[in-house]
N, C-alpha and C positions, 0 to 999 in steps of 0.2 A: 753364656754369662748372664742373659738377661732372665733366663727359664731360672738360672740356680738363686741369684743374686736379688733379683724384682721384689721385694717385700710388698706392691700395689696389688700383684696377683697370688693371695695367701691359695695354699693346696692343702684340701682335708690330711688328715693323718695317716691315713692309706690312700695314696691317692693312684698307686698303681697296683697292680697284681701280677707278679712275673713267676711264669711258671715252667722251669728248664726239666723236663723229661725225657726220657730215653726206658728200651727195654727194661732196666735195671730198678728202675723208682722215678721218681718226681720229688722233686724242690717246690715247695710254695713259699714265697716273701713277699710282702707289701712292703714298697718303695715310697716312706714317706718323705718328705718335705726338706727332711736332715739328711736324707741318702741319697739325694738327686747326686748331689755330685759323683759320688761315685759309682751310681748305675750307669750315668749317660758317659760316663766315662770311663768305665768298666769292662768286662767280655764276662762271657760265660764260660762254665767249667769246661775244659776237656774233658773228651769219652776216656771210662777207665782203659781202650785198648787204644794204641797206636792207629788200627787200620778200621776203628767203630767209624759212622757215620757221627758228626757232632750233633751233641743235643738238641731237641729243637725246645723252641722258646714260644710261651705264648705270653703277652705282653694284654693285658686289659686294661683297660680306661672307663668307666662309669662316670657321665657327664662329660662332656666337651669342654676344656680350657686350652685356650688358641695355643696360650706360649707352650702349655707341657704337650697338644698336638704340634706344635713346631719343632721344639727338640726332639722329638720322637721320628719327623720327617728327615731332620737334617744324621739324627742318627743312624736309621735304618733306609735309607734314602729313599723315601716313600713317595711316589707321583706328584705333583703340583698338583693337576687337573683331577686327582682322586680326592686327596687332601680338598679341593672344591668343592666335588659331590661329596665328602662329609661334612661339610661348613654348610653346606647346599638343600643338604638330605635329599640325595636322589632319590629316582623310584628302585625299586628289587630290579639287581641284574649282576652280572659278574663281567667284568673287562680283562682284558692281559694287556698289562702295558708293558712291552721290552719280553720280557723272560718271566714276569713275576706278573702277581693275580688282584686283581681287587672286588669285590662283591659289596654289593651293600643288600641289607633286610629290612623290609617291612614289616615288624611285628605287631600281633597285636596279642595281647595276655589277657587272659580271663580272670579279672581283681572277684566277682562275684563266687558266690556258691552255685554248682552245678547241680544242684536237685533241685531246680526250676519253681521254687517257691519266693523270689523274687526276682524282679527285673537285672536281663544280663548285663554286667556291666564290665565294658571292655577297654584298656590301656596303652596306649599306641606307643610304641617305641621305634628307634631307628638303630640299626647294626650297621658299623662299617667293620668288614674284613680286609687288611690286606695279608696277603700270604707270598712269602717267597718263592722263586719256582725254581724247575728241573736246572740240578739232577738233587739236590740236597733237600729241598723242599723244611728248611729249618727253622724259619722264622715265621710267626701270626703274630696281626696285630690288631686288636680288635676296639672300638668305641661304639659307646650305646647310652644314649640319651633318648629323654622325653622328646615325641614327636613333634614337630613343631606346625605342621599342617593338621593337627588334630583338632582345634577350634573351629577351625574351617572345613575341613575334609570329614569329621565324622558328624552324623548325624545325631543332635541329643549332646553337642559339647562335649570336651573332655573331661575324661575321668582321672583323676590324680591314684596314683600306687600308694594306697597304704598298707597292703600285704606283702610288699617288697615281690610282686614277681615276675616285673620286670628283669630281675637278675635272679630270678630261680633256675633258669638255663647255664648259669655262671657257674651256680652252685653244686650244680649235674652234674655238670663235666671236668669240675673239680675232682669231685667225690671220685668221678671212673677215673681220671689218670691217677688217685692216691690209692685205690685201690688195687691189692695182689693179684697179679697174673690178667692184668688190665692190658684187653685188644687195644682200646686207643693208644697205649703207649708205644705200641710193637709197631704202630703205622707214623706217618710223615704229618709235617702241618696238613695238606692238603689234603687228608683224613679228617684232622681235626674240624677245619673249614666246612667239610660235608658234613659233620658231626651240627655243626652248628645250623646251617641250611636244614637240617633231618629235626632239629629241636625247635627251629621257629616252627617249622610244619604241622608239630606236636601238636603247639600251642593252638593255631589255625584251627585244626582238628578239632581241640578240646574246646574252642570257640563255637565252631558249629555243631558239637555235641548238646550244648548248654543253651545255644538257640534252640536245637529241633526238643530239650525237655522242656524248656518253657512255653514253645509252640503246641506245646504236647498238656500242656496243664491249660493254656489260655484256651484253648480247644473245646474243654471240659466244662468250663465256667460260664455260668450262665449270665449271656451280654445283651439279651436283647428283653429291653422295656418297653412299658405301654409308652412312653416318649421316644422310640427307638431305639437305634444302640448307644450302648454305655460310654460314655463319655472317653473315661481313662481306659477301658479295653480299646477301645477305635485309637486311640493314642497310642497305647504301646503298640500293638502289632502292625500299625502303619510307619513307626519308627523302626521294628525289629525288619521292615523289610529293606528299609534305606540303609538301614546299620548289613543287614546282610548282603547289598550291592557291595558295599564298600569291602567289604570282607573277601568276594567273589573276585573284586578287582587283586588286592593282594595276593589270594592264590596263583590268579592269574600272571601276576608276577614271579611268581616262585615258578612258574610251571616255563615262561620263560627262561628265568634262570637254569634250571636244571635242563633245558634243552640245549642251551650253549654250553654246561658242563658236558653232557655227553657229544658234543661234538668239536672237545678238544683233548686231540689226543694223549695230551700228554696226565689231563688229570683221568680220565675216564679207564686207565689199565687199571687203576690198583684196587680200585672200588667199584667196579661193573655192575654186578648185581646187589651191592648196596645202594646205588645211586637209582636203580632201576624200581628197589624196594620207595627210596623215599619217593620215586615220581608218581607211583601207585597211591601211595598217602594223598601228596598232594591232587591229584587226580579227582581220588575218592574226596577229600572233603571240597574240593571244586565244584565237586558232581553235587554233594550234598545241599553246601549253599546256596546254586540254584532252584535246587527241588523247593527247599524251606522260602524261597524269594517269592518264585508262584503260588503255595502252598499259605502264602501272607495272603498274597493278592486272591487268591482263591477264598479266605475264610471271610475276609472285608466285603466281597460279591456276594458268597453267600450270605452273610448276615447284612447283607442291602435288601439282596431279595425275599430275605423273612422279614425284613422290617417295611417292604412294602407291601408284599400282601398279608401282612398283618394290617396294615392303613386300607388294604382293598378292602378286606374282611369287616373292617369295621366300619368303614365309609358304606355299604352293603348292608351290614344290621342296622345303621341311622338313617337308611333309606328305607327298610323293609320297615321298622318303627314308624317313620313316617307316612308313610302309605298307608299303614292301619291305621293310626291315627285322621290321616284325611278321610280313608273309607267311612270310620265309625263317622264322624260328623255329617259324612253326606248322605250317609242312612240316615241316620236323624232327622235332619235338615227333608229328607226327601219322606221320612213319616210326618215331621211335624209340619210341612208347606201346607197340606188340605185342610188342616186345623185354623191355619192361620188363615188363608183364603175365608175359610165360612167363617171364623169369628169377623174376620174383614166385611162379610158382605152382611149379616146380620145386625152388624154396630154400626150399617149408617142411618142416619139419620132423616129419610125422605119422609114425608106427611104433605095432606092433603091440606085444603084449607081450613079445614075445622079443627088442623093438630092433631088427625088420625093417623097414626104407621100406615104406610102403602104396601110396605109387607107385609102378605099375609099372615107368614108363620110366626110375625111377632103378635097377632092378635089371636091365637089358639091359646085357651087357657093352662094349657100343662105345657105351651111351648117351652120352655126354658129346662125341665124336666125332661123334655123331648131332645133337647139338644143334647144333653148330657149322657145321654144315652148312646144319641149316635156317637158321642168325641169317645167315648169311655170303649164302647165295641170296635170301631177301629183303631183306636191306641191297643187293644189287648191284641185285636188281629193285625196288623201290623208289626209290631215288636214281635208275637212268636214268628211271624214267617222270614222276619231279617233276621232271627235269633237260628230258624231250619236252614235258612240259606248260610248264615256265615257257618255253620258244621257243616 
């Protein structure tokens, strides 16, 4: 009463997506606001035979509102402590409570373009699955909101979906059960469940696709300046490696999940080597997001190491510069010291008592002539033999 009747908590106008299929076809309706009443209080069609399996139902939600997840619990009698880990946002994993199944996903969606001509930008969502179990396997029920550890848990902040594709996986799996002579329809919820674990994977994938082209372009781009490296390249690829931890861990999640699917027997007969295909997916781009983690850490080292011995290189020419530089002056300094010596000893001033020079060679008449001579012959000879020695 409070879900149909509450006018505090208004419901968009679709605010569910129910989807009753069988071999035969698929039923699509959105259950808005005006039909609560009689969906939750409603059933579904019977199979056109007496002895068919009944429909099964897939039931979506986009965005969490507590009361329409409460009637949704009390109608399909969905776990308490599951209903938590959705209010909760657990990490990826799948539970069986009783007879029936609950999974939750860690998604992340690729909002950016994959031809690595700008920074990736990636969308964190949260799936909860419940699924009904053996022998009917009829009922899925699935919620999907904005991550709420995303602020926190991703590196680089949250990225808001404005290409809606967050629920492009919605939209997939739409189109295959509306589509003629569609295998999902021929299989049980618990197909459909793996369908959805197989499609977050996708995304995952298409995530470390989009990393390793921009890894693949920031590669190419030349980041290393006479000031070192580039400022905003040393930024993004040290953010692309934390964003790719995070990514590594999610796999790593799914890779858990899909190992507790295969080792319960009652979902693992009908999809064996389907579920075998998705763990390879996941595997492979596990394997991948590591490679591209080291392959961060790898390019950051290398361009450390060209950026110091390009500083060795250069601290090395302002030495070798220097050195000539002191060289040239002490050649000088060591031609011009004997010049300066004998103008030294010739400019002093000693005399006699009559105010005669006591040196002799200042009372030679062409003395000064004579001096000029010698400064002039060892400045030519000198300078050519530092000029023979420095070649």
């Amino acid at each position: 009463q409070h879900v149909i009747k509450d006018s505090a908590h208004p419901f968009a106008a679709e605010s569910l997506m129910v989807v009753d299929y069988g071999p035969q076809g698929a039923a699509i309706k959105y259950v808005s606001k005006a039909k609560h009443r009689e969906f939750f209080f409603g059933h579904r069609k019977r199979p056109p035979l007496e002895h068919d399996l009944p429909l099964v139902r897939w039931v979506h939600m986009n965005g969490l509102d507590l009361n329409l997840l409460l009637a949704l619990t009390v109608k399909y009698g969905l776990h308490p402590l599951c209903v938590e880990d959705v209010i909760e946002q657990c990490p990826s994993k799948i539970d069986r409570c009783g007879c029936h199944y609950f999974a939750a996903v860690e998604q992340l969606c690729l909002v950016s373009t994959p031809d690595g001509t700008e920074p990736v930008k990636v969308h964190g969502r949260h799936v909860a699955i419940f699924c009904s179990g053996p022998p009917l396997f009829d009922t899925l029920v699935t919620v999907t909101e904005p991550d709420h550890d995303e602020k926190e848990d991703w590196p680089g902040g949250p990225v808001r979906d404005t290409v809606g594709a967050g629920e492009a996986w919605v939209t997939r799996l739409r189109q295959r059960l509306s589509s003629p002579h569609s295998r999902l329809r021929e299989r049980r919820a618990d197909f459909l469940m793996h369908q959805i674990i197989d499609v977050s994977a996708d995304e995952l994938v298409k995530v470390t696709k989009a990393y390793t082209t921009r890894l693949h372009v920031l590669e190419g781009q030349p980041h290393i300046t006479s000031s070192g490296i580039d400022g905003r390249w040393m930024e993004e690829v040290s953010l692309m490696e934390l964003q790719l931890q995070v990514v590594g861990r999610r796999l790593k999640g799914l890779q858990r999940t899909i190992r507790r699917v295969t080792e319960d027997p009652d979902l693992l007969p009908s999809s064996t080597s389907y579920i075998t295909d998705v763990k390879d997916h996941i595997d492979e781009a596990h394997e991948d997001a590591m490679y591209l983690v080291a392959k961060c850490k790898m390019l950051l080292e290398e361009s450390e190491r060209a950026v110091d011995e390009h500083q060795r290189k250069t601290r090395e020419r302002a030495a070798d510069e220097l050195n000539r530089r002191v060289f040239a002056l002490t050649v000088a300094t060591a031609i011009f010291s004997p010049m300066h010596f004998t103008c030294g000893v010739y400019g002093m001033n000693f005399v006699n008592a009559q105010g005669t020079p006591t040196i002799p060679e200042l009372l030679w008449p062409h003395g000064y002539l004579y001096f000029w001579m010698l400064m002039i012959t060892y400045l030519v000879g000198s300078s050519g033999f530092a000029i023979w020695f420095w070649r």
